[in-house]
C-alpha positions as CSV (number, residue, x, y, z in Angstrom):
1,X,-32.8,167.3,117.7
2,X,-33.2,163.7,116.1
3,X,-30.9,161.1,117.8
4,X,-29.0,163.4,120.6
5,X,-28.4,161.6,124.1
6,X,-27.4,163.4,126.7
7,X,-26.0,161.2,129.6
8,X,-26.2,162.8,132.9
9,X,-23.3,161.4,134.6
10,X,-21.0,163.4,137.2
11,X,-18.3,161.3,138.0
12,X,-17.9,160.2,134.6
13,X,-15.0,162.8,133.8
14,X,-11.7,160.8,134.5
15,X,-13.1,157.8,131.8
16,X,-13.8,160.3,129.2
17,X,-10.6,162.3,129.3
18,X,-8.3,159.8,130.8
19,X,-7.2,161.8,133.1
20,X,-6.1,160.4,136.6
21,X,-8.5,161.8,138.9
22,X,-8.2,159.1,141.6
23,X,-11.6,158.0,141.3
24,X,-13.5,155.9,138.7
25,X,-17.2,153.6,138.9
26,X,-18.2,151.1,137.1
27,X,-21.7,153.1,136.4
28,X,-19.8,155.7,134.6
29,X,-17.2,153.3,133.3
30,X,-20.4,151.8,131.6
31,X,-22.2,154.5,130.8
32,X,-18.8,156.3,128.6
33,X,-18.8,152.6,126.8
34,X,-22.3,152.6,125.7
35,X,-21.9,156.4,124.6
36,X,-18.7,155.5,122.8
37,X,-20.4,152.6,120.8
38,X,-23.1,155.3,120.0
39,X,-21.0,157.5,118.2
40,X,-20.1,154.8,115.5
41,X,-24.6,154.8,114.9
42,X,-24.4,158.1,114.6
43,X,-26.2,159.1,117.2
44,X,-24.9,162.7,118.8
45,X,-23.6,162.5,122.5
46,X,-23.3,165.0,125.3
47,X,-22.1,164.6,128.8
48,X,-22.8,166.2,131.7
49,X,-19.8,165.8,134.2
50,X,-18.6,167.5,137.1
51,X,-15.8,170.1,136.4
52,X,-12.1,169.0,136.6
53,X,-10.5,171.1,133.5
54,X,-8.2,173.5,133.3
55,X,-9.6,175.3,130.5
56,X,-12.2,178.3,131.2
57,X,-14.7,177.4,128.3
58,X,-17.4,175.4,129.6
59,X,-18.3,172.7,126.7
60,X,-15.2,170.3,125.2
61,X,-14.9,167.7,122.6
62,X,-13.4,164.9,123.1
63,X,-13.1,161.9,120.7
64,X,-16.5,162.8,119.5
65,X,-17.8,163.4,122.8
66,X,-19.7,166.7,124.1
67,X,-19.0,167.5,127.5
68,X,-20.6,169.7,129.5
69,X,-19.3,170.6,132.8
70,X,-21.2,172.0,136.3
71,X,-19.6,172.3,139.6
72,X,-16.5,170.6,140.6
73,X,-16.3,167.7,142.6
74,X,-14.9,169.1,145.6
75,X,-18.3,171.4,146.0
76,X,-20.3,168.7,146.6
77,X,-20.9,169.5,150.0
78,X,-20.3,172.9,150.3
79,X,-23.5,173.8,147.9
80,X,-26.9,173.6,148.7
81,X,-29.3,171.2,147.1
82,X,-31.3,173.7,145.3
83,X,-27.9,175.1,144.0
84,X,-27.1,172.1,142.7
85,X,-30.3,171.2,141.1
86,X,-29.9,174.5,139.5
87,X,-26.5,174.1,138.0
88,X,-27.6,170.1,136.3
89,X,-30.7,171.7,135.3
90,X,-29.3,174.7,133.5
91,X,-26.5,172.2,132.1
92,X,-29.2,170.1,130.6
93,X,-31.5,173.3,128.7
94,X,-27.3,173.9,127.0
95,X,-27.2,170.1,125.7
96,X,-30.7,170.0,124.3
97,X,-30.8,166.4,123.9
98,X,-33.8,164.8,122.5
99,X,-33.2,162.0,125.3
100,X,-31.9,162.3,128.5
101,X,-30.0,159.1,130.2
102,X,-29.3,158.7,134.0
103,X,-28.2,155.7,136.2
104,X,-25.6,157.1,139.4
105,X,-25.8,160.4,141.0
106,X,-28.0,163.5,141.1
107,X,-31.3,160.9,141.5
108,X,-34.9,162.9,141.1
109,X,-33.0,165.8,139.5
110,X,-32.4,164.9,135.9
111,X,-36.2,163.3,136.0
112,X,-37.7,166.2,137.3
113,X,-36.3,168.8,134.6
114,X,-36.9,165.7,132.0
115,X,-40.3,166.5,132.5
116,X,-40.3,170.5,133.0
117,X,-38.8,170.5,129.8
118,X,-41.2,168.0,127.9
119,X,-37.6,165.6,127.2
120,X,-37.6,161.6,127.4
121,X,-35.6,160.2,130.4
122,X,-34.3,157.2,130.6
123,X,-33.2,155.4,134.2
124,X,-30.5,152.7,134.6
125,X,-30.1,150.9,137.8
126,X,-26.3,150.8,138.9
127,X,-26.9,148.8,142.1
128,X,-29.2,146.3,143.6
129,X,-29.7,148.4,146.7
130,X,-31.5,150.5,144.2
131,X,-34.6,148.9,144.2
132,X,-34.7,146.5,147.0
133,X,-35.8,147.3,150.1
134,X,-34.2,144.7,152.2
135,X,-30.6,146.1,151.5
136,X,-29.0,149.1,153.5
137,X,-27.5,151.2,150.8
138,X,-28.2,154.6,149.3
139,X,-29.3,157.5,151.8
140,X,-32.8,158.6,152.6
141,X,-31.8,161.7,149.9
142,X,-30.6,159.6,147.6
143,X,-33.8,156.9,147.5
144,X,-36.3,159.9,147.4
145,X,-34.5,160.6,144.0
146,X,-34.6,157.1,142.6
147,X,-37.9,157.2,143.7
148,X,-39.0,160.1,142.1
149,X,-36.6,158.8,138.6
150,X,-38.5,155.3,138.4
151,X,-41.9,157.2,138.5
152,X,-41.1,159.9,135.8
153,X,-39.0,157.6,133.5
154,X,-40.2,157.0,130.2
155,X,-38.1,154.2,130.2
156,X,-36.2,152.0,133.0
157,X,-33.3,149.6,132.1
158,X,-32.3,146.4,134.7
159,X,-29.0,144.9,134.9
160,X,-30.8,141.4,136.3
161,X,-33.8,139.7,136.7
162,X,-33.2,140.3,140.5
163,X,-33.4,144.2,140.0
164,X,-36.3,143.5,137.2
165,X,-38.4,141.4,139.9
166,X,-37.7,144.2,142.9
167,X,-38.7,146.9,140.6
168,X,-41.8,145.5,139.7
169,X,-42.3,144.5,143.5
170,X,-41.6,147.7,145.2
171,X,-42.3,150.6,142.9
172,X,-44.8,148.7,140.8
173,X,-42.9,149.5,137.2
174,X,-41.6,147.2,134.6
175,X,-37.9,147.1,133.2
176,X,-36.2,146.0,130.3
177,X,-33.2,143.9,131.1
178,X,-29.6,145.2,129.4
179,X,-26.9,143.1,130.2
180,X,-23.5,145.4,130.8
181,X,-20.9,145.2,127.9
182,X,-17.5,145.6,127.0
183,X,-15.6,145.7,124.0
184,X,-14.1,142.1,123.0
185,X,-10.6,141.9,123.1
186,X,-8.0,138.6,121.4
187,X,-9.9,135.8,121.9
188,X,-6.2,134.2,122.9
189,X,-5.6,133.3,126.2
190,X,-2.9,135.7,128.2
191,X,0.2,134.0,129.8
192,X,-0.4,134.2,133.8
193,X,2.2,134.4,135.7
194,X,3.1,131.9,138.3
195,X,2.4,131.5,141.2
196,X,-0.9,132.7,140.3
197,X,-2.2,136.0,141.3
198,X,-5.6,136.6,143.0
199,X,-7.2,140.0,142.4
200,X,-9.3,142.1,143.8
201,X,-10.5,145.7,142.3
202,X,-13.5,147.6,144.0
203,X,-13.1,151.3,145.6
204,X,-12.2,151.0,149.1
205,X,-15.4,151.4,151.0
206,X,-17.3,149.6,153.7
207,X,-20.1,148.1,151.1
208,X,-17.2,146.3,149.3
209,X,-15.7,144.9,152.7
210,X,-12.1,145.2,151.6
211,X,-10.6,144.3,155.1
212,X,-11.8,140.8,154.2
213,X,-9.3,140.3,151.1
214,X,-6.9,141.4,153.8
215,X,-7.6,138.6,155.6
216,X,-7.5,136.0,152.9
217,X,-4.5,136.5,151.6
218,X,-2.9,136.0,155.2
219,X,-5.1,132.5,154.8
220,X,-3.5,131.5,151.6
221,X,0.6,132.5,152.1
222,X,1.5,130.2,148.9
223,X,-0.6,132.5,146.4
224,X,0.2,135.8,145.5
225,X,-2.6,138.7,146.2
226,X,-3.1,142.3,144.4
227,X,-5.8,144.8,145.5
228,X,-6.8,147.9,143.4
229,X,-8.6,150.9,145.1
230,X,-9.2,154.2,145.4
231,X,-10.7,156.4,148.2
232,X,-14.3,156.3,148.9
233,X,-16.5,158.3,151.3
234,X,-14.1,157.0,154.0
235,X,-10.3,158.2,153.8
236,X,-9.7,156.2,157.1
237,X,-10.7,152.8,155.8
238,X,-8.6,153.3,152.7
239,X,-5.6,154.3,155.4
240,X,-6.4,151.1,158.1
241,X,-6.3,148.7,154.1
242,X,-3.4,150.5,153.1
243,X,-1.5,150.4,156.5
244,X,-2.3,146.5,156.7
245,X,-1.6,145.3,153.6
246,X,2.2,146.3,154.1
247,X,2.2,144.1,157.5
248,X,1.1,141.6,154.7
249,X,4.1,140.1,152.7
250,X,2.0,138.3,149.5
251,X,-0.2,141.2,149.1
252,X,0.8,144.0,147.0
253,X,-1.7,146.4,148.0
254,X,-1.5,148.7,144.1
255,X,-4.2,151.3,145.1
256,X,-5.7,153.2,142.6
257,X,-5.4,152.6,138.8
258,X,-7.3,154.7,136.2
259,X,-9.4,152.4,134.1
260,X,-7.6,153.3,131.0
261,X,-4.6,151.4,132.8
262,X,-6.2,148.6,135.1
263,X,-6.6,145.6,132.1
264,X,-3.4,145.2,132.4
265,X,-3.7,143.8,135.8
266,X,-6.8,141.7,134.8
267,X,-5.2,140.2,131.8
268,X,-1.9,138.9,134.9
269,X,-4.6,137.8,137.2
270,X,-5.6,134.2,137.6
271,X,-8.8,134.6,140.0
272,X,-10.9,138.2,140.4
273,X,-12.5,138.1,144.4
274,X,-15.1,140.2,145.2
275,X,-16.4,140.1,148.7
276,X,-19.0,142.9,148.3
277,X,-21.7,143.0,150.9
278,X,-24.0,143.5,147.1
279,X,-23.8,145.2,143.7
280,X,-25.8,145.1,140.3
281,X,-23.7,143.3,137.8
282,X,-20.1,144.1,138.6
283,X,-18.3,145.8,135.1
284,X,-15.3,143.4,136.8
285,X,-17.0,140.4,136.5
286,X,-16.8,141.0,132.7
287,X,-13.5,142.4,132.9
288,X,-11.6,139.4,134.4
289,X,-13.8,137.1,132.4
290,X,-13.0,138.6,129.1
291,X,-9.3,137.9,130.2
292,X,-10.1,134.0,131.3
293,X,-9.6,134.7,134.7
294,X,-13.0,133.1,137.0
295,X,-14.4,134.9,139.6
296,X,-14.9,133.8,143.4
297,X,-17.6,136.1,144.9
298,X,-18.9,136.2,148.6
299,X,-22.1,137.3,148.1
300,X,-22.9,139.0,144.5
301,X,-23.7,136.1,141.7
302,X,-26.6,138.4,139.7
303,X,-29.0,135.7,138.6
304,X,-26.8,132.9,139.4
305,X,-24.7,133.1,136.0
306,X,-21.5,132.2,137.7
307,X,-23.0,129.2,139.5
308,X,-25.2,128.4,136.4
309,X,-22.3,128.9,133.9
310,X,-19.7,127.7,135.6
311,X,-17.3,130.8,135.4
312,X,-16.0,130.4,139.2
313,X,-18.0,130.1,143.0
314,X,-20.4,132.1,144.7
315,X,-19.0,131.2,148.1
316,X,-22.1,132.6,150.2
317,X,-19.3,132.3,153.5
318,X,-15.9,133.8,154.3
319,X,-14.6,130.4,155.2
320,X,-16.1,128.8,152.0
321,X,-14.6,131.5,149.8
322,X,-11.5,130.7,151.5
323,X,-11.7,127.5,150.2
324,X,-13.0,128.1,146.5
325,X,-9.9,129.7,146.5
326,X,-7.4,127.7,147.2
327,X,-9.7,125.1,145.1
328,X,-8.7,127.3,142.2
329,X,-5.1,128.3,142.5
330,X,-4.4,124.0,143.1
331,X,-6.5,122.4,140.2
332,X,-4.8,124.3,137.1
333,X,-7.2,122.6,134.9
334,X,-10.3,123.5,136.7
335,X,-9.2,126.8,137.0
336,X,-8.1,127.0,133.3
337,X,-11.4,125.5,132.4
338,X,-13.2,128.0,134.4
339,X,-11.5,130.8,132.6
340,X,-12.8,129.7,129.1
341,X,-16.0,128.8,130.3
342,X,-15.7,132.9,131.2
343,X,-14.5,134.1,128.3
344,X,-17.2,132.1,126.3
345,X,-19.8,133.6,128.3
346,X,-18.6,136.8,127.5
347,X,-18.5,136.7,124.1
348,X,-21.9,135.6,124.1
349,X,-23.5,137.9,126.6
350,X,-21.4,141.2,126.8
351,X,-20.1,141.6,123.3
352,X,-20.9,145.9,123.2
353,X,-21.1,145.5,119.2
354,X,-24.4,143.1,119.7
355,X,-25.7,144.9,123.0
356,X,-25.5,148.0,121.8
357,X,-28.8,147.2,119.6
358,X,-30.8,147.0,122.5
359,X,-30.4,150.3,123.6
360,X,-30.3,151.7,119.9
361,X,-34.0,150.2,119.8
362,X,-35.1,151.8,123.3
363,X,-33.8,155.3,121.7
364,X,-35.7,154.7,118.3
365,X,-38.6,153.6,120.5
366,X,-38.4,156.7,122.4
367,X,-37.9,158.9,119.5
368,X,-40.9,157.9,117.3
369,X,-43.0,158.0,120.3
370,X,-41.7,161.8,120.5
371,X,-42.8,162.4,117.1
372,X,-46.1,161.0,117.4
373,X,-47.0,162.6,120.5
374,X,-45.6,165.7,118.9
């Protein structure tokens, strides 16, 4: 079947549908964007998703959009891995895809019955931790599958040069680089209110060290503070952020916002913080930017574009981001000037419309490869 992708993406339900679910990531976030953008090349598209509907039939269409469901969410734990493995692979034979795509979740699965079933697979990388060795992030599970994806992938996209150069490094494989897009929205700039608000949006879990936006908002009592989030892997840390936040009177502490809803906040919000121990290339980075607000990050600066491009600070300390800051919310004009520099960079880096070619080329390539190995 001649341009059919299939992306394999479980926890990409709640973006297709709209539905609040009370979860959301940026990997599926992207992946439903790129698959969206698809649909006007005419190119067919099926999901694979966990299942959340109501409805007994087990394929829907939605705005173009085949979904395919397996287990639900809440049986994550409760079936074996074998089980599961089962259920994906027996989802994939039903969408028959010529390609299959894959960047968070169910790692060394999709690859494997990629190449059982003679179909091209294609590998994203979501995360940093990902590929380098040096950073303490997915489970031993988890980086047996990535593993196993990077060495079976026909094809292996990189977010950064970072993750390009680790790749290379540590599993001895070569990448093409895809920045992450998003639509372009009015190229005016949105009225912010004053005094100006400092956001941050992540899921509440210990890799984004939300407790530290706790702690800067008590540092900076003249600026305002708003922090999106859902539950992670750790319902006690959302509970402890939750329970201090109301101790906190200039934080308003929203919790979580489906992402069909959450622009609204970026497009009010004069800085975006992210204090992330790491990440990829954050979907919010673009998100604030596109809205002319500049970010202040603690650690995560993928290839150095915010330093290099002036769209805010990377901080690299607590007590430095602390003081990037409150650099920002004092010097309107730097701060203003910051937030066009952003929304410059955007437009030339992130527009989907233009990046959408790139992966319309890797499918092509893929495709005609099928046909002549065929």
């Amino acid at each position: 079947m001649s341009r059919s992708i299939c992306f394999v993406s479980l926890n990409s339900y709640p973006v297709l549908t709209g539905r609040n679910l009370g979860y959301v990531g940026g990997a599926e976030v992207h992946q439903v964007l790129i698959a969206k953008e698809l649909i006007k090349h005419d190119f067919e598209i099926t999901f694979i998703t966990y299942d959340h509907s109501e409805v007994q039939r087990p394929v829907e269409q939605i705005d173009g959009l085949k979904i395919i469901r397996v287990y639900k969410r809440e049986d994550l734990h409760r079936l074996s891995l074998l089980s599961k493995t089962w259920h994906i692979g027996k989802a994939m034979r039903k969408a028959n895809a010529a390609i299959y795509f894959h960047e968070a979740g169910a790692g060394g699965a999709v690859s494997l019955f990629c190449r059982l079933m003679g179909k091209k697979f294609v590998s994203c990388i979501a995360s940093d931790a990902n590929v380098s060795r040096k950073i303490k992030g997915p489970r031993l599970l988890d980086r047996l599958g990535n593993c196993l994806d990077f060495k079976l992938a026909h094809i292996i996209i990189t977010q950064n040069e970072f993750q390009r150069a680790m790749l290379r490094e540590n599993f001895g494989r070569d990448s093409l680089i895809i920045k992450n897009a998003f639509p372009l929205m009015g190229s005016g700039i949105p009225e912010k209110p004053k005094p100006p608000i400092v956001l941050w949006v992540g899921r509440i879990d210990n890799i984004k060290q939300p407790e530290l936006f706790l702690t800067l908002a008590e540092a900076i009592p003249e600026a305002r503070f708003q922090m999106i989030g859902a539950i992670w892997d750790d319902p006690r840390l959302y509970d402890r952020v939750k329970e201090a936040s109301g101790r906190i009177s200039n934080l308003d502490f929203v919790g979580f916002v489906p992402f069909h809803e959450v622009d609204r906040y970026f497009e009010q919000a004069a800085i975006l913080v992210n204090t992330s121990r790491f990440e990829g290339f954050p979907n919010t980075f673009i998100q604030a930017w596109r809205q002319h607000a500049p970010t202040v990050s603690l650690n995560a600066d993928p290839d150095e574009v915010i330093c290099n491009n002036q769209l805010g600070f990377h901080s690299k300390t607590f007590q430095q981001l602390i003081e990037d800051v409150r650099t920002l919310i004092e010097n309107d004009h730097l701060r203003r000037q910051m937030g066009e520099n952003a929304r410059q960079y955007v437009e030339k880096e992130h527009n989907i419309a233009t990046v959408i070619r790139r992966y319309i080329e890797v499918f092509n390539c893929l495709e005609s490869r099928g046909e002549r190995d065929a």
